[in-house]
N, C-alpha and C positions, 0 to 999 in steps of 0.2 A: 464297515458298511453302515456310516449313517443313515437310519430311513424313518421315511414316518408317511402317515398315513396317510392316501390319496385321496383325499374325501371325494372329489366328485369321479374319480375313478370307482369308486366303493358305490356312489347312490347309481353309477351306471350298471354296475352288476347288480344291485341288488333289485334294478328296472329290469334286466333280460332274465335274472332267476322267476321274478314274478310274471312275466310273460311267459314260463315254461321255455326260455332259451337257454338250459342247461343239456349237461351228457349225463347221465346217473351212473358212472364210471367208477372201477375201482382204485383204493390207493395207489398203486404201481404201477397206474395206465398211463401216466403222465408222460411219462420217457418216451412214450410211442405216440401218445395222443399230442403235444406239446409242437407249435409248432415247429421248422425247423430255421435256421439262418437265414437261407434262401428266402424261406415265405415271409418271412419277417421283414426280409430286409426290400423285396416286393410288397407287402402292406406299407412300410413309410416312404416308398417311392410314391405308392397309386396316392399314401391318404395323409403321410404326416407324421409326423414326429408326436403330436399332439393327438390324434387321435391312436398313435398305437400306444403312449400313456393311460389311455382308458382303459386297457387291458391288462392293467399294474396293479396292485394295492398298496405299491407304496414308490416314495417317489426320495432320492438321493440330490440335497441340494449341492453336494460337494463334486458332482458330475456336472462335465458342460452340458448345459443346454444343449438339444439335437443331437443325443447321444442314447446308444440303446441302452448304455451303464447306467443310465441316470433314471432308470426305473427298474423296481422288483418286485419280486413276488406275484406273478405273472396268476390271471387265472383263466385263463380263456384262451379259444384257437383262432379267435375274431371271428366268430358266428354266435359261439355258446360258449356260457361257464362250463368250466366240468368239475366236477366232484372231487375228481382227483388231482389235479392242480388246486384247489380251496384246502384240500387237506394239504398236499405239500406245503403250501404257504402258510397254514395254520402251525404245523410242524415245525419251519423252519424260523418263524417270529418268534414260539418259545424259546426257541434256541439261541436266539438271537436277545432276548427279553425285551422284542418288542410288540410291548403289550396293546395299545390299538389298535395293531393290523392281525395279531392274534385273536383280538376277540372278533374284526372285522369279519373274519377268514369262519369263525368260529358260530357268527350272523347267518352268514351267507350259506357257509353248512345246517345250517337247521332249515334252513328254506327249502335249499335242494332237499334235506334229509324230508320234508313235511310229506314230500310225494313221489315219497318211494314207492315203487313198485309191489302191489300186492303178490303175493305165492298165490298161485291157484290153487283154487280149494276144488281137488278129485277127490 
């Protein structure tokens, strides 16, 4: 799995975490929260092949063009980042040792992490 980093994919999430369009979800929400084939494959009908790339952090040159393979590390439902896809993808680029969508992933988690949700103080 060649990949590398999606840069303008990257500066669009790191535009919807600073607008507050994140989930503040936990790591293992993903599998639920994620979308599914179907939705997926209704987003590149309605918007594009190109605009469901912005929902990637990284991007596979060895994938044809107009192909869902040919992006990964997904962090979004196409509304909001969520938390728990950034970590899986932060998770899954170490693993992988690729390190600018690690640290990308690793950005993007500090943002969301900035505003986090206070505990109420009873």
């Amino acid at each position: 799995m060649p990949a590398k980093l999606h840069k303008s994919a990257f500066q669009y999430a790191k535009e919807l975490a600073s607008e507050g369009k994140f989930v503040f979800d936990e790591r293992d929400a993903w599998s639920e929260h994620q979308p599914t084939a179907q939705q997926e494959n209704e987003f590149i009908a309605e918007h594009g092949f190109a605009e469901y790339g912005r929902w990637h952090l990284a991007i596979d040159d060895s994938e044809p063009v107009d192909t869902k393979a040919r992006y990964k590390f997904p962090y979004g439902d196409f509304k909001n980042v969520h938390r728990c896809a950034v970590l899986s993808a932060e998770s899954r680029a170490g693993q992988y040792k690729y390190l600018d969508i690690e640290n990308a992933a690793a950005h993007l988690l500090g943002m969301i992490d900035a505003h986090k949700p206070a505990a109420s103080a009873r």
